[in-house]
C-alpha positions in Angstrom: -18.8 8.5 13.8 -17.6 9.2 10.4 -17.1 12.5 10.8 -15.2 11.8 13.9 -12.7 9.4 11.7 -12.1 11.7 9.2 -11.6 14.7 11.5 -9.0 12.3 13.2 -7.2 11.3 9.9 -7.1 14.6 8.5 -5.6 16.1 12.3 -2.9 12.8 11.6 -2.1 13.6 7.8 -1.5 17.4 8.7 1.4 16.6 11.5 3.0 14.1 9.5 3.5 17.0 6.5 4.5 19.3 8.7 8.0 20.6 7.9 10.7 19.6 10.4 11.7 22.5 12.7 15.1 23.6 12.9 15.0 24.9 16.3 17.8 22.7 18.7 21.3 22.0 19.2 23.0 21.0 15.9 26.9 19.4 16.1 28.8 19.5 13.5 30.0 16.1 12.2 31.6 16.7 9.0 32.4 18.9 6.5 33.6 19.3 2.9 35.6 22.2 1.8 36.3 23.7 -1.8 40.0 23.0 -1.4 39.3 18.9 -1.8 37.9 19.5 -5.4 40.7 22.2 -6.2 43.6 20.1 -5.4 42.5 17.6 -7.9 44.1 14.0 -7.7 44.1 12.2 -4.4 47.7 11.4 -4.2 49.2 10.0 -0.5 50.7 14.1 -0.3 47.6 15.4 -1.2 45.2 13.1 1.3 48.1 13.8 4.1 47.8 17.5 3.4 43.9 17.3 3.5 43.9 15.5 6.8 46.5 17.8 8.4 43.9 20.8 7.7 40.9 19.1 9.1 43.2 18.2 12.3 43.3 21.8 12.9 39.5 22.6 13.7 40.3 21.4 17.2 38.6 18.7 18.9 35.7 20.7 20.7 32.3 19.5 19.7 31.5 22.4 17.2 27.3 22.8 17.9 24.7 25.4 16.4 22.0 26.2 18.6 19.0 27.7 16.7 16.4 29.4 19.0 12.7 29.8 17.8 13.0 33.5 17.7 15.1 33.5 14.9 18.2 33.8 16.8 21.2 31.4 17.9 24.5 30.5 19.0 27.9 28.5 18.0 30.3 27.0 20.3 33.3 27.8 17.8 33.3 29.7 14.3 31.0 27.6 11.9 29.4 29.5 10.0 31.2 32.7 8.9 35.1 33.9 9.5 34.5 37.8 8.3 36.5 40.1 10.5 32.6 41.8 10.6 30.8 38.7 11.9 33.0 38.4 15.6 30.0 37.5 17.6 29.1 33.3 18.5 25.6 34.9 18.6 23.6 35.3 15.3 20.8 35.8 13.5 19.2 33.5 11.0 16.2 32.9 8.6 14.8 29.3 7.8 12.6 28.1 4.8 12.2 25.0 3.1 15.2 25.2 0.6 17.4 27.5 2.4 19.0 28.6 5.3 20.3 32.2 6.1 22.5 33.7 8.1 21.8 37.6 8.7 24.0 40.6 10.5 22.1 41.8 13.7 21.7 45.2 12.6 21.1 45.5 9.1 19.3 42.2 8.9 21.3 41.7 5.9 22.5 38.3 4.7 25.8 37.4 5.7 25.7 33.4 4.6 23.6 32.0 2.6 22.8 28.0 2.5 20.7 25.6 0.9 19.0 22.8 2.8 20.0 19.6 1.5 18.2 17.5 3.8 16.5 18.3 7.4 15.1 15.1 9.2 14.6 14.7 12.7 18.1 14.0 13.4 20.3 14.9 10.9 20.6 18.7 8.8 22.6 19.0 5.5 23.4 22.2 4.0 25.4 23.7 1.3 26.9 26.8 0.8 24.7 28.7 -1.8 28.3 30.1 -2.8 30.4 28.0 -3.0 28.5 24.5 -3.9 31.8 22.4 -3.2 31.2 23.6 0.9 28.7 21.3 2.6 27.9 20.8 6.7 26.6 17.8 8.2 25.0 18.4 11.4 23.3 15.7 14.0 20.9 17.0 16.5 22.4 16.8 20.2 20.0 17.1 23.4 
């Protein structure tokens, strides 16, 4: 009966430490940029300007979906806006701390993020980059 108990605790310990998965369909609910922090003092010009820019992303719902073999899709341009990167369709690598975003034929890295936080419902990267660039992402069904 013991044996049975600790079997069972040990089988109940192991899924809890499991890392979350990053496999779904991620939208994008905000997002910082590097212009914020360049522009300084948040004046009335400056905020209106800030807004403005963020008013032109569009109001489609802007979602990642990453697929268990390593590959994905975007609804609109997320991730990358390199002339050489034209495709909605990706490739990516997960581990713990970081997120990458690779070119389908060299398998090279194109983007490069760290993982913030990744909970069941909510994914928070960085750009490795450009620190001042952060995503926040909710998972959608």
């Amino acid at each position: 009966m013991r044996k049975i108990m600790l079997l069972m605790a040990i089988t109940a310990s192991t899924a809890l430490c499991q890392a979350q998965s990053i496999v779904g369909r991620w939208q994008l609910v905000n997002q910082s940029n590097c212009v914020e922090d360049e522009l300084g003092a948040s004046d009335d010009d400056t905020q209106a300007l800030v807004d403005d820019m963020k008013s032109l992303s569009g109001s489609v719902p802007q979602i990642l979906e990453f697929k268990s073999n390593s590959t994905g899709e975007e609804s609109a341009k997320i991730i990358s806006k390199k002339k050489s990167y034209n495709s909605r369709s990706f490739m990516y690598r997960y581990n713990d701390s970081g997120l990458y975003f690779l070119d389908k034929k060299s398998k090279t890295i194109i983007e490069g993020y760290t993982v913030e936080k990744l909970d069941t419902d909510s994914l928070i990267i960085s750009n490795s980059s450009r620190v001042c660039e952060t995503k926040i992402f909710v998972r959608v069904k």
